[in-house]
N, C-alpha and C positions, 0 to 999 in steps of 0.2 A: 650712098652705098658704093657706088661708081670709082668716087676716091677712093675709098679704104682698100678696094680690092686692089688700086692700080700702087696706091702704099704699099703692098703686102707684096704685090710681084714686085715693086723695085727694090725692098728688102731682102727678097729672096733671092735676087739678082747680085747684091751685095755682099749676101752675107752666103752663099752657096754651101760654103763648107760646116757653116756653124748647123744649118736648115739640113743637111745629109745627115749631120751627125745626132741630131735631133731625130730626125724619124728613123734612124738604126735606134737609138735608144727607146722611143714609143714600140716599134717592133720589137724589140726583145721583151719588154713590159707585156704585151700582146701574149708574144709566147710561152713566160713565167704563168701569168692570169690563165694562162689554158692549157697547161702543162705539155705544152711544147706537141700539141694533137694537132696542131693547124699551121705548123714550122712553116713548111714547105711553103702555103698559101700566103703568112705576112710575109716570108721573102721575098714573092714577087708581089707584092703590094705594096712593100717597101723600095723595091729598085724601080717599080713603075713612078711613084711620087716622084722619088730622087731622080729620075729621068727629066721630070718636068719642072722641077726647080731649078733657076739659074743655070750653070750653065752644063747640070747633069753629074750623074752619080759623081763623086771626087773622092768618096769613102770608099776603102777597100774592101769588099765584103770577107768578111769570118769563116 
């Protein structure tokens, strides 16, 4: 298990920008599925992830 997760951070180390733009896109998903009741909350749920991926938010927030 040890590998996979140390995989996945050097992926996300790699790929930083594709991984931001990924979870803006799971959050907006989020926010459609709940009709935008809980906005506010995936926004920082979303920028706290993108904090800890690579090398931190790179997407411009909306």
């Amino acid at each position: 298990m040890g590998d996979f997760l140390n995989k996945a951070k050097s992926f996300a180390d790699q790929h930083d920008e594709q991984v931001d733009q990924g979870l803006e896109k799971a959050g907006d998903q989020i926010d459609e599925r709940t009709g935008n009741k809980y906005s506010e909350q995936v926004d920082r749920g979303v920028d706290e992830a993108q904090k800890r991926t690579g090398e931190g938010d790179t997407v411009p927030r909306s």
